[in-house]
SERO-4910 file (N, C-alpha, C, O; in steps of 0.05 Angstrom, whole numbers):
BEGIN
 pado doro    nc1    nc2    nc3   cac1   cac2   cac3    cc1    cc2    cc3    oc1    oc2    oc3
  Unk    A     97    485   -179    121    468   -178    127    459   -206    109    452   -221
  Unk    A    151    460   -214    166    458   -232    183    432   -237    205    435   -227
  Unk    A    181    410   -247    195    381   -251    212    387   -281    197    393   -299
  Unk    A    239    386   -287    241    363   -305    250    340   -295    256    323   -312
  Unk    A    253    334   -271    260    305   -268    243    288   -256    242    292   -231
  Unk    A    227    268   -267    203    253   -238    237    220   -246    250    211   -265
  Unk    A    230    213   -200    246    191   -202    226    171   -186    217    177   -164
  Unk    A    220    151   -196    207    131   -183    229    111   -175    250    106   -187
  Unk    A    217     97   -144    227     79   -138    209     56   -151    187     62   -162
  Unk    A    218     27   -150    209      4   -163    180     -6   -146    157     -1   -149
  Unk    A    193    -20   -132    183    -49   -115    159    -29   -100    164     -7    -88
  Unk    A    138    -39   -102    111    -28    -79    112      1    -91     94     14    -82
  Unk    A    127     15   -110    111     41   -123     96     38   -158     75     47   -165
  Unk    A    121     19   -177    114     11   -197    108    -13   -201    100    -17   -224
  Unk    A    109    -27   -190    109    -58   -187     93    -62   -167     90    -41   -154
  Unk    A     80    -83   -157     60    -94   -136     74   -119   -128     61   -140   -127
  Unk    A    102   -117   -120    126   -135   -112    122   -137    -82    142   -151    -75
  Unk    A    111   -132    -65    118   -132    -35    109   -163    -25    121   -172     -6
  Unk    A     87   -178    -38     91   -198    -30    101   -214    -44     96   -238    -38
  Unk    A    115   -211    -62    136   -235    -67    162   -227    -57    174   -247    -50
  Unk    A    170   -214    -56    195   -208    -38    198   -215    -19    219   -225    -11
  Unk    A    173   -213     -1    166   -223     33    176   -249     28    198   -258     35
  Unk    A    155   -263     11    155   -301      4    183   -313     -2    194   -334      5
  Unk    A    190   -291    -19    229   -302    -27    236   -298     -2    244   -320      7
  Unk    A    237   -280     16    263   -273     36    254   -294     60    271   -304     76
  Unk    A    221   -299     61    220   -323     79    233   -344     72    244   -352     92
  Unk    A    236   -354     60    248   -378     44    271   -387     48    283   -408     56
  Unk    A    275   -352     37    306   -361     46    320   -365     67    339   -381     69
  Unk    A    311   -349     84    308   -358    116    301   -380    136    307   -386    159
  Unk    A    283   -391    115    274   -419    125    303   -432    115    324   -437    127
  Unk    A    297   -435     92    319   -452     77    353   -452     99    363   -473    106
  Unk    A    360   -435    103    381   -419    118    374   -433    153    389   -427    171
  Unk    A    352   -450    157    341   -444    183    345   -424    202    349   -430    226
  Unk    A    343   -395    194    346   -378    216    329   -377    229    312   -395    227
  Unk    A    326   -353    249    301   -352    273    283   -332    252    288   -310    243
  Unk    A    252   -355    246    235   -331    231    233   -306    236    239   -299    258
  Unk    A    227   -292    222    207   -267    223    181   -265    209    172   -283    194
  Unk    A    166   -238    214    133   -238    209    148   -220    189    171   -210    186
  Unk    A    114   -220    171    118   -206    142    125   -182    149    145   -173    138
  Unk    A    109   -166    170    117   -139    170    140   -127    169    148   -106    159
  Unk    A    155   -155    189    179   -140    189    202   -138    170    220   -121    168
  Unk    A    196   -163    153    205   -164    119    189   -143    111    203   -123    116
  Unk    A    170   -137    101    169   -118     81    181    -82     91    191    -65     77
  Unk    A    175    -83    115    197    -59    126    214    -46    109    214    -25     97
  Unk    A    237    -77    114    262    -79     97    259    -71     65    280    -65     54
  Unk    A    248    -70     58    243    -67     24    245    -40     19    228    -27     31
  Unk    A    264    -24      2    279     -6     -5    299    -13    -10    308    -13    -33
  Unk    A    315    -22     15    348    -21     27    354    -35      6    340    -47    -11
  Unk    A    381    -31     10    398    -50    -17    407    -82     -2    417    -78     20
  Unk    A    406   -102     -8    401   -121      5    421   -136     30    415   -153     47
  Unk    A    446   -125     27    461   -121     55    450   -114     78    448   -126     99
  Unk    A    440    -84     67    432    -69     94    406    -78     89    392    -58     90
  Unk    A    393    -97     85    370   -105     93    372   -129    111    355   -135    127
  Unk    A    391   -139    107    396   -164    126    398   -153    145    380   -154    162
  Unk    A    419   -139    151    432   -131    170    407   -111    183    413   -105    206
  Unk    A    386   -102    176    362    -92    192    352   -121    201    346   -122    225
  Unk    A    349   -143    187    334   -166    192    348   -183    218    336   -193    238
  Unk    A    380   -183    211    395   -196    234    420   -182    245    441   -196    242
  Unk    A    423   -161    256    436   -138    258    462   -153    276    481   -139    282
  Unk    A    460   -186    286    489   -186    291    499   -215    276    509   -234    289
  Unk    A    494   -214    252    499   -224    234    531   -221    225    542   -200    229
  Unk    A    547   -245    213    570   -237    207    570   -239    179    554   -250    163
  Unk    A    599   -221    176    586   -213    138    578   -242    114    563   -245     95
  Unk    A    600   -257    131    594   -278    121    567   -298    120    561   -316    104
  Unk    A    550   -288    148    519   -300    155    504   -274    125    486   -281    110
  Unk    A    513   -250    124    498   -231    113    494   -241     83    474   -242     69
  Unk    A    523   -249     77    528   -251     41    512   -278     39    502   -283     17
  Unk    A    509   -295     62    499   -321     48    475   -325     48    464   -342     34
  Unk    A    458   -304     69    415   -291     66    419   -287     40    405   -300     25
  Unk    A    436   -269     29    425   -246     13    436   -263     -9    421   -260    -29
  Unk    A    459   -282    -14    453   -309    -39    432   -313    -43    420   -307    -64
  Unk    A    420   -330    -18    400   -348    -18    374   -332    -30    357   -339    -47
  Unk    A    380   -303    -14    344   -291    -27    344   -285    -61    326   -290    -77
  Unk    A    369   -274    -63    378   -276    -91    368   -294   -112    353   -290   -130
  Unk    A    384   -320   -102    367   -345   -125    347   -350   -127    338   -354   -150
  Unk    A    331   -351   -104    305   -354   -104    293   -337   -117    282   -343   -138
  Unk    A    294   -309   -106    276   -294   -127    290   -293   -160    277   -279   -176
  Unk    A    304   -300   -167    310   -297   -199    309   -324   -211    312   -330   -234
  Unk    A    302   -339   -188    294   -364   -203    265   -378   -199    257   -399   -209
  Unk    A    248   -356   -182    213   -355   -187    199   -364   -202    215   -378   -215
  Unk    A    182   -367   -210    172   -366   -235    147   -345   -237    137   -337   -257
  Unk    A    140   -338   -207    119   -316   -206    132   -286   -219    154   -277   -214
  Unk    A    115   -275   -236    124   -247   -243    101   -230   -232     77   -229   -238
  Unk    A    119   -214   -211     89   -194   -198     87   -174   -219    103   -164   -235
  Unk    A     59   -170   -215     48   -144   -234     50   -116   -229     48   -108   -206
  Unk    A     53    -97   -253     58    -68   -251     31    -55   -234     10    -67   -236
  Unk    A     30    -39   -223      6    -22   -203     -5    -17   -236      9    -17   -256
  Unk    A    -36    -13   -234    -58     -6   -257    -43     18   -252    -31     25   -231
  Unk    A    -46     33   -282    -34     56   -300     -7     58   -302      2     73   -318
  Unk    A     11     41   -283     42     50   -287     49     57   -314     63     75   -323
  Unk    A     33     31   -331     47     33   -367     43     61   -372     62     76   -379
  Unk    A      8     70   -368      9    100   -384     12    113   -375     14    132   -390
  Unk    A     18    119   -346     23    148   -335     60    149   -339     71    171   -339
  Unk    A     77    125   -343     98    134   -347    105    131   -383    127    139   -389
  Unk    A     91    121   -401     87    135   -422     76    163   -433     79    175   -454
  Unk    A     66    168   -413     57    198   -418     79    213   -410     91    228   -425
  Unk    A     89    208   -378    115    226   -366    136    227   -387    153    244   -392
  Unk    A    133    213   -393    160    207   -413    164    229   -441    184    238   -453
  Unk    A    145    231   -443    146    254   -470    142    287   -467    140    305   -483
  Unk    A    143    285   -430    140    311   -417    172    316   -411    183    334   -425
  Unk    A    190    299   -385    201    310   -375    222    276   -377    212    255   -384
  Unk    A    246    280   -370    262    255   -356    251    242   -339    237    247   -320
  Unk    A    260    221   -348    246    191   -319    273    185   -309    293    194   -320
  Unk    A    274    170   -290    290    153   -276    283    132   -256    261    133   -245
  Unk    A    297    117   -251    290     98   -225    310    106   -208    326    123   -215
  Unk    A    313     95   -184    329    103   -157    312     66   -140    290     61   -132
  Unk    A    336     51   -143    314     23   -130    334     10   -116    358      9   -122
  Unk    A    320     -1    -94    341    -23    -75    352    -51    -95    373    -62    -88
  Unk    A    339    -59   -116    342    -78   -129    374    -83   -141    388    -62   -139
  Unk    A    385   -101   -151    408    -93   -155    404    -95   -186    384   -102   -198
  Unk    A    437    -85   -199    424    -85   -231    406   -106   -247    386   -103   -261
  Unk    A    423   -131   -240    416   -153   -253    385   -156   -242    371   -170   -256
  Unk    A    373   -145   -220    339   -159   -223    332   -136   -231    309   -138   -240
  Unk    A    341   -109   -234    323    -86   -252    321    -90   -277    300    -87   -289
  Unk    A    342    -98   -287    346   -102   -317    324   -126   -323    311   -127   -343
  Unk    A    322   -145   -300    311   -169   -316    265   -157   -316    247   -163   -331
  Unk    A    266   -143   -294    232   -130   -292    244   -106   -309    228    -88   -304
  Unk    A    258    -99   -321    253    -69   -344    247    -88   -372    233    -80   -391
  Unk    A    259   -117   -369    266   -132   -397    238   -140   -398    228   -139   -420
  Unk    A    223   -148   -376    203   -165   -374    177   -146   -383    165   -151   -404
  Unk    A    171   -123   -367    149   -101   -370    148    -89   -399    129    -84   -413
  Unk    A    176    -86   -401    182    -71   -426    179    -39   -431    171    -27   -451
  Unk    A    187    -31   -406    191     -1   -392    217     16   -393    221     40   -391
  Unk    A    241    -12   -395    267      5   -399    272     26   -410    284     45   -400
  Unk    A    258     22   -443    266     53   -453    250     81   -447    259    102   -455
  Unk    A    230     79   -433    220    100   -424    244    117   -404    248    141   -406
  Unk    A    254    103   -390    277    109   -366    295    127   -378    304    117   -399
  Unk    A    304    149   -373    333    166   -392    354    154   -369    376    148   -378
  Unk    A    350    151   -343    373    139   -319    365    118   -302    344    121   -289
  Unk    A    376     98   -301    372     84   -275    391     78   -249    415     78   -255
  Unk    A    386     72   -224    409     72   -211    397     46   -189    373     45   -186
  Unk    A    414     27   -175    409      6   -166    426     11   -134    445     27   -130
  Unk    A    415     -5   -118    436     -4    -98    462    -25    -98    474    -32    -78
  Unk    A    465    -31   -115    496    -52   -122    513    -28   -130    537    -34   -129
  Unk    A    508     -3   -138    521     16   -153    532     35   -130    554     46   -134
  Unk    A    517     40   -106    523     62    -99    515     59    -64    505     37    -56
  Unk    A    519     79    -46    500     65    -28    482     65    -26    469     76    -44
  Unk    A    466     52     -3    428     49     -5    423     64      3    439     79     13
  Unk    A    396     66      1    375     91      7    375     92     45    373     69     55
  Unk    A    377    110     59    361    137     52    387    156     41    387    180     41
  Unk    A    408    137     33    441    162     27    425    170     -6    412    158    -23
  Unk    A    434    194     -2    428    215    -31    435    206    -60    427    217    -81
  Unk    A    454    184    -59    477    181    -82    468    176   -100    477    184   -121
  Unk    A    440    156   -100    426    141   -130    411    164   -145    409    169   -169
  Unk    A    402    179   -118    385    207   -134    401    234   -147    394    248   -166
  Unk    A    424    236   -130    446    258   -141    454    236   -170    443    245   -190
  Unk    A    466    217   -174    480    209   -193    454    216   -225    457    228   -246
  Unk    A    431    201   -214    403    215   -237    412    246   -239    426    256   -257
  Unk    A    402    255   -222    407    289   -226    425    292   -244    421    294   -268
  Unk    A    452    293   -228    478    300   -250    473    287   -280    478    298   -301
  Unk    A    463    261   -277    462    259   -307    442    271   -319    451    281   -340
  Unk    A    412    274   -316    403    291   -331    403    322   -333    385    339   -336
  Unk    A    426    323   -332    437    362   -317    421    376   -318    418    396   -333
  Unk    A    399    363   -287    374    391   -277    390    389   -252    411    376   -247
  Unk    A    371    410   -233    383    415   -206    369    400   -186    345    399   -192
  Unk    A    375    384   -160    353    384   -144    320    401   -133    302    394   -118
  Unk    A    323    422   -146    295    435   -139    282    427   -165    259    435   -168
  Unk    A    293    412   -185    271    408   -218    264    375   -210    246    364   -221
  Unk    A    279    364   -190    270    341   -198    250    331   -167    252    339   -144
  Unk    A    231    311   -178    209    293   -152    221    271   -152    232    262   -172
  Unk    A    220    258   -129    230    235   -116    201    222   -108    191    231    -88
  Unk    A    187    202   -121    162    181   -122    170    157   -109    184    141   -123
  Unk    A    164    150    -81    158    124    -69    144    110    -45    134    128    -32
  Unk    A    140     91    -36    123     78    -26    141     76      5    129     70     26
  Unk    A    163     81      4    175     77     33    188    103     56    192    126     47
  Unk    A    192     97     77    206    128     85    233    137     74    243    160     71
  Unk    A    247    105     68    278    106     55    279    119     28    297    134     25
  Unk    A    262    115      8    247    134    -13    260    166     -4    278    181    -11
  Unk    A    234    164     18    225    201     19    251    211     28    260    231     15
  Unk    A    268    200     50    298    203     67    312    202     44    328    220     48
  Unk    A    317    193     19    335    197      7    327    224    -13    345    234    -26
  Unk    A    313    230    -15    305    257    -34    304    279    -12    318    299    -16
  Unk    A    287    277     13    303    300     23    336    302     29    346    324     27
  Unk    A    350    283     34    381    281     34    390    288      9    412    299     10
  Unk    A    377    285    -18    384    309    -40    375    324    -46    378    328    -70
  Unk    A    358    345    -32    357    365    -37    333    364    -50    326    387    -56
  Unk    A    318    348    -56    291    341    -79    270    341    -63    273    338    -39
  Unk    A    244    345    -74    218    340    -65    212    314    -68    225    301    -85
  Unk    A    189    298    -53    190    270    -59    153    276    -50    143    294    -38
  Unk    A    141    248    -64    113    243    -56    111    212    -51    118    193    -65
  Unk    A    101    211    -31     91    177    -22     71    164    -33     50    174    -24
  Unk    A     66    148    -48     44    124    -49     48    100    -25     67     87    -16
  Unk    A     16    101    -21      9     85      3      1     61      0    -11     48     17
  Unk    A     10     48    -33      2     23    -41     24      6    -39     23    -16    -51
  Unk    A     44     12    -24     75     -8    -25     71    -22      4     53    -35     15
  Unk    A    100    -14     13    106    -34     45    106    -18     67    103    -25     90
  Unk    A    109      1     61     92     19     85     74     38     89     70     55     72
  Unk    A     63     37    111     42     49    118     36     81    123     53     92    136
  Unk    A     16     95    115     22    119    117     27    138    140     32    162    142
  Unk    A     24    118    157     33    145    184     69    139    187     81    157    199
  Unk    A     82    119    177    104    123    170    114    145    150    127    165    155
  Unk    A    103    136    125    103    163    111    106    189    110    122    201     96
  Unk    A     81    201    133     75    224    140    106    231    148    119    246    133
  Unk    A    114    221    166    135    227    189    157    241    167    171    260    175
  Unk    A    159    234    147    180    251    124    167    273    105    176    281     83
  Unk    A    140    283    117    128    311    101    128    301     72    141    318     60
  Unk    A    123    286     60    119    292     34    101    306     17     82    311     32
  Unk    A     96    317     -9     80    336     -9     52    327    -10     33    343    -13
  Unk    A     50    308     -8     27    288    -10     32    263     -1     54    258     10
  Unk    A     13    242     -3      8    210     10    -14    213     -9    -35    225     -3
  Unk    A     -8    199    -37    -33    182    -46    -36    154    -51    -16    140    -51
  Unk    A    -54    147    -53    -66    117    -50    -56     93    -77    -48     70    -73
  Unk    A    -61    106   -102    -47    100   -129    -37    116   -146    -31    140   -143
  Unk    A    -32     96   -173    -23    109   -190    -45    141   -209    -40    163   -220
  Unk    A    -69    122   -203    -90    141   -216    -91    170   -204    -92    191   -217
  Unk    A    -92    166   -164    -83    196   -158    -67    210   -171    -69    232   -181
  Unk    A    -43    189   -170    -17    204   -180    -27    222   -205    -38    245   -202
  Unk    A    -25    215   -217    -33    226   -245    -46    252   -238    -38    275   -238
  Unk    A    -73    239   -230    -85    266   -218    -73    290   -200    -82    312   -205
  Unk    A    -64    289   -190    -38    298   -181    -22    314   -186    -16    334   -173
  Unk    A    -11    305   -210      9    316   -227     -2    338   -239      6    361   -242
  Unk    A    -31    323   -250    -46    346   -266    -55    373   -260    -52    392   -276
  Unk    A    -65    373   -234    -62    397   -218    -48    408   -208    -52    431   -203
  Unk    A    -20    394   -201      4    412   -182     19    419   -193     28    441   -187
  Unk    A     32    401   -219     55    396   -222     61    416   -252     43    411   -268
  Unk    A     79    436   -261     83    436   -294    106    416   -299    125    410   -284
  Unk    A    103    409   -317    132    391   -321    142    404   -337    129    417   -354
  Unk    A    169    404   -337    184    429   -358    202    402   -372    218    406   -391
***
């Protein structure tokens, strides 16, 4: 197998974000008094771009109940003060990728909270593309991963699609890309499985290992 393009998703693949996201979106739900939900079924939601996450969370929600969750989770989480930590090796294994082949992100986040965890980690410039779901539609639609593609003018068979969810793996097969799951995010691996990826590993350290044996990066 042949890469120049590896695309990671954020939240639960490079980041160890799944429970603070849970904690913000309870909140805000409390705050909101809606009818709770359990973590699981928040972290589910984590990919989607934050519309269509509500709208998985309260599917007869009116747009106006939708826009005022997805305020509320909004402020909260950008006004935290918790900063979750990157998964052990993210720094070096995507400093290393980086002098191999193109990086990108593909993330449910919208610009303004990618920009503010690229500003914070200090990972942005490793990135040659990023794409958010405020930009385009959410995952599992192809658009964040075609728009990377086109810009780093490889084809879908050069580039991997890296994430922790099935909306991840659904959007790289919907472009045409190979994708691999890590089993350290918000879902579980027999979810995973169900989208063939070429693998299910546990971290970043597999990863690597991984790469080392399967992968050439061109």
């Amino acid at each position: 197998m042949n890469y120049a393009l590896i695309v990671f998703d954020w939240d639960g693949t490079l980041m160890d974000s799944t429970g603070h996201i849970v904690f913000c979106m309870r909140e805000a739900i409390a705050q909101l008094k809606l009818p709770p939900k359990r973590d699981a079924e928040i972290s589910h939601i984590i990919g989607l771009g934050l519309p269509e996450a509500v709208l998985t969370l309260y599917p007869d929600s009116s747009p106006a109940a939708v826009q005022q969750l997805a305020d509320s989770y909004r402020r909260i989480w950008l006004n935290h003060p918790y900063q979750a930590p990157l998964f052990e090796n993210a720094q070096a294994l995507l400093n290393r990728l980086s002098r191999q082949c193109f990086l990108g992100v593909a993330t449910g986040k919208s610009r303004r909270g990618l920009n503010k965890v690229l500003a914070e980690t200090g990972l942005g410039p490793l990135f040659t593309q990023t794409r958010c779901a405020d930009e385009s539609f959410s995952k599992p639609h192809p658009q964040m991963l075609t728009e990377i593609i086109d810009f780093c003018g490889v084809s879908p068979a050069e580039t991997l699609m890296i994430g922790d969810t099935v909306f991840d793996l659904q959007m790289a097969t919907n472009a045409g890309a190979d994708c691999l799951a890590i089993s350290h995010g918000a879902h579980p691996s027999a979810q995973l499985q169900s989208c063939d990826p070429l693998a299910i590993l546990p971290d970043l350290h597999a990863l690597e290992s991984w790469l080392d044996s399967s992968v050439a990066v061109i």
